[in-house]
ZARO-467858 format. One record per atom (N, C-alpha, C): y negated, z negated, x; residue in one letter. Coordinates in pm, whole numbers, padded with zeros to 5 digits, always signed. Each point is the difference from the previous one (the first is absolute). Last residue first. Example, Ala and Ser with C-alpha at 12.3 -4.5 7.8 and 13.67 -1.06 7.14 Angstrom:
BEGIN
+00225-00708+01285S;-00119-00006+00082S;-00109-00073-00077S;+00572+00007+00029A;-00119+00000-00089A;-00120+00000+00090A;
% end
This chain:
BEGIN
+00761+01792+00030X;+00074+00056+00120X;-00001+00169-00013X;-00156-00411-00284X;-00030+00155-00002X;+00035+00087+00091X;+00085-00471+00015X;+00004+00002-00106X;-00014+00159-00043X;-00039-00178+00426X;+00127-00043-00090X;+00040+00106-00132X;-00429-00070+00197X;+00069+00183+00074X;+00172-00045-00038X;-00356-00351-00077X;-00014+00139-00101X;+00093+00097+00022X;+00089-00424+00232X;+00036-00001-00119X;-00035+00162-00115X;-00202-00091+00429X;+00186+00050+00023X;+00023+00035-00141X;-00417-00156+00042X;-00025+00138+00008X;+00186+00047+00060X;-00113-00460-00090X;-00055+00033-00130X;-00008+00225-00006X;+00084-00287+00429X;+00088-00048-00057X;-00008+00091-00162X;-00326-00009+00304X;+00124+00068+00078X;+00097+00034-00145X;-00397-00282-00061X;+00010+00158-00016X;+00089+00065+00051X;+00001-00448+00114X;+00044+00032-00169X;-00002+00178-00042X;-00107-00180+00490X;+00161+00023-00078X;+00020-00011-00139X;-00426-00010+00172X;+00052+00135+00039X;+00148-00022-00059X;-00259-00405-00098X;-00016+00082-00078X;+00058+00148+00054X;+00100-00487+00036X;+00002+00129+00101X;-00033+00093-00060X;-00195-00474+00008X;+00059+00059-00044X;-00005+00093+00063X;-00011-00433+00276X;-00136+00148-00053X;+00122+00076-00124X;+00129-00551+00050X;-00043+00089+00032X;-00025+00177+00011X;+00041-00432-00282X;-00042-00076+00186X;+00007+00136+00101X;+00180+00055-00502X;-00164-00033+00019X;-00074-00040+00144X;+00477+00228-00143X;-00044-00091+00077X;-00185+00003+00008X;+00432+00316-00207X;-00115+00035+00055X;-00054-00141+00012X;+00477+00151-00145X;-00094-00081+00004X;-00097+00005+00111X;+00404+00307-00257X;-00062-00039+00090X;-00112-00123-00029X;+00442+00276-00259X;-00135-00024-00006X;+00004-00077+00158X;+00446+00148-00193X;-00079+00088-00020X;-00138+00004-00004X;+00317-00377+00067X;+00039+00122-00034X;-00127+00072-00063X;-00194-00354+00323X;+00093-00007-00095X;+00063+00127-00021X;-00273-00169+00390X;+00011+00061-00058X;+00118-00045-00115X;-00433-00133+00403X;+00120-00033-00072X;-00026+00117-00102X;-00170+00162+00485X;-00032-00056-00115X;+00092-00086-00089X;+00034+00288+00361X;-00080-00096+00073X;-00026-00111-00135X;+00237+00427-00028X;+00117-00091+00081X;-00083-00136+00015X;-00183+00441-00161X;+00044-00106-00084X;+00065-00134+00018X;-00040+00376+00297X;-00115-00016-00044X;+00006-00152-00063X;+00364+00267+00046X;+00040-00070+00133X;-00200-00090-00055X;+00232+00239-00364X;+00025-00123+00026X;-00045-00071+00148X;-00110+00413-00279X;-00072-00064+00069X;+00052-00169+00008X;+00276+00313-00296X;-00099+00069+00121X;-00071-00035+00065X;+00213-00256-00314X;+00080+00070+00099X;-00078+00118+00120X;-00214-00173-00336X;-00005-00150+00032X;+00073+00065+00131X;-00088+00316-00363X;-00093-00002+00107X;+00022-00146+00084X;+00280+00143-00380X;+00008+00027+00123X;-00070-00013+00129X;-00008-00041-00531X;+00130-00011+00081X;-00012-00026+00174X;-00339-00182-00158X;+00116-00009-00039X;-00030+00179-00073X;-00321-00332+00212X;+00003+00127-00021X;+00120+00035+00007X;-00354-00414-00042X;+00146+00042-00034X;+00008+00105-00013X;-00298-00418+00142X;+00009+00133+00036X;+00099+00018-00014X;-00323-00440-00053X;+00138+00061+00004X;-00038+00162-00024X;-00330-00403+00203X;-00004+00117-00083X;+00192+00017+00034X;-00194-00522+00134X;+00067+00138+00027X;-00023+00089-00105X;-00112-00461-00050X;-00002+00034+00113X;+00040+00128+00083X;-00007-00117-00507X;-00086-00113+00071X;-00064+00009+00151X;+00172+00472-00291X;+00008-00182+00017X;-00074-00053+00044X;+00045+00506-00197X;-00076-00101+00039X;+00100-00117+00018X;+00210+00555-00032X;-00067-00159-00072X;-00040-00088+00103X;+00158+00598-00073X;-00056-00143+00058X;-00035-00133-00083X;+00320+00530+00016X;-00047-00099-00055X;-00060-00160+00071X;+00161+00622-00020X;-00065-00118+00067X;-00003-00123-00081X;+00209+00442-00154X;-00045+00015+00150X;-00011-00137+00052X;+00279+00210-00409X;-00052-00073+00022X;-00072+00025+00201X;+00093+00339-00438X;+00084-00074+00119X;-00055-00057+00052X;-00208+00314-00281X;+00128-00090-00066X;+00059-00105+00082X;-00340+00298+00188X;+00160+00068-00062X;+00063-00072-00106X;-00302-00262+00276X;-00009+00088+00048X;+00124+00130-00033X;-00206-00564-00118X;+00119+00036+00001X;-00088+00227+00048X;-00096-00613+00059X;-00031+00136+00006X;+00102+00113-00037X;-00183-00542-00047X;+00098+00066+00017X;-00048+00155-00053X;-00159-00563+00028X;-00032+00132+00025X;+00094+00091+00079X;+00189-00463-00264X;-00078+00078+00138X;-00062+00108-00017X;+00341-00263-00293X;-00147-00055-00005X;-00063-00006+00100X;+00355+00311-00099X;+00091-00179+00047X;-00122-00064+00057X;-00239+00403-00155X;+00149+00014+00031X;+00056-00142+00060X;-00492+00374-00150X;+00053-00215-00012X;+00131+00027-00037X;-00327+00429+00152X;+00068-00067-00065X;+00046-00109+00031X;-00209+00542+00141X;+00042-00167-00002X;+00016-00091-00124X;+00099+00520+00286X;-00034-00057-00175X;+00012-00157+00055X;-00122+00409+00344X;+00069-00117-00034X;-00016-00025-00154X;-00220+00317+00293X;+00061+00031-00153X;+00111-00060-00031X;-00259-00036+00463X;-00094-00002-00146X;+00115+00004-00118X;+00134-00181+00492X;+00007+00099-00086X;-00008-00036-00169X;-00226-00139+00400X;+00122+00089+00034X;+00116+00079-00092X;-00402-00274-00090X;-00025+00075+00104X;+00104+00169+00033X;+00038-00468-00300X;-00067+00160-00055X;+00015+00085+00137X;+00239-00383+00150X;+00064+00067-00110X;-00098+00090-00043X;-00235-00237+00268X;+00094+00071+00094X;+00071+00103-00062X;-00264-00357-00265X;-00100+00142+00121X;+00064+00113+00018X;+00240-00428-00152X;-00043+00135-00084X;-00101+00096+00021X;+00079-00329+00336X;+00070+00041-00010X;+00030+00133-00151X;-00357-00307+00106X;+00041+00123+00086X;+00104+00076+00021X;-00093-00382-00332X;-00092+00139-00012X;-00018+00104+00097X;+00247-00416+00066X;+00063+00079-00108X;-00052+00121-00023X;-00228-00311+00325X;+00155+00070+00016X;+00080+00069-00074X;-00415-00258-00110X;+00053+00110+00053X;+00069+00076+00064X;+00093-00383-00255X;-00072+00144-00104X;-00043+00110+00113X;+00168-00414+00232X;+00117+00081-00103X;-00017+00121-00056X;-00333-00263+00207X;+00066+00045+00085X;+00094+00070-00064X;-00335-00182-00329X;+00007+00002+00107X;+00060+00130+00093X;+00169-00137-00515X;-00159+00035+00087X;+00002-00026+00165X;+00279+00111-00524X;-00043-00059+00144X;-00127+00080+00016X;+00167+00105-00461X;+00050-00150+00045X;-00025-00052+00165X;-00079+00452-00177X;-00132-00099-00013X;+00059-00156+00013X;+00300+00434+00064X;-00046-00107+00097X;-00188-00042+00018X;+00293+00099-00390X;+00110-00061+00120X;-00093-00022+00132X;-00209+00258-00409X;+00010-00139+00005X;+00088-00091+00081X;-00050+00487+00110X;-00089-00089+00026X;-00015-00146-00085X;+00387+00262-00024X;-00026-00068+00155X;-00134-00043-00020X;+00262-00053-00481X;-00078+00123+00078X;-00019-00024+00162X;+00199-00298-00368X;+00019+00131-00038X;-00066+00087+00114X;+00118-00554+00094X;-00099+00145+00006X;+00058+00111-00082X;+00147-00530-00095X;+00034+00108+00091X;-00095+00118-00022X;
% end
């Protein structure tokens, strides 16, 4: 198991890796003074102490977990995608959404620091 995201995601390649790497694009981007970190063996963000974001690689889909809440907030969005409690599945077959992650990753800040 990875201690660190960048050994998490030296384990892929391809389509997956980048998909992953844009998405931690998205997370610095938006917000720099994220603390990152390896959480239920994902890249995981926390903003306050409090958790913001967390993504993982598969075979065929990037997962996206923005628990508590951000799932609820962009459920009609989300609606297109499979979902579990509290994560999403992003679909290698097709365009990632990268605007709705930043949507999504910039609720979670104003959540969080409201």
């Amino acid at each position: 198991m990875a201690d660190t995201v960048d050994e998490y995601l030296a384990g892929f390649e391809g389509e997956v890796r980048e998909r992953l790497d844009a998405m931690r694009r998205v997370v610095r981007e938006v917000a720099p003074d994220a603390v990152e970190s390896m959480a239920y063996g994902m890249p995981a963000y926390k903003l306050d102490k409090k958790p913001l974001v967390y993504f993982a690689g598969f075979e065929r889909h990037v997962g996206f977990y923005a628990t508590p809440n951000g799932h609820e907030a962009f459920a009609e969005e989300f609606a297109a995608y499979r979902q579990g409690k509290g994560s999403v599945q992003l679909p290698l077959d097709r365009p990632l959404p990268l605007g709705l992650v930043r949507r999504v990753v910039e609720f979670r800040v104003a959540s969080i620091r409201g």
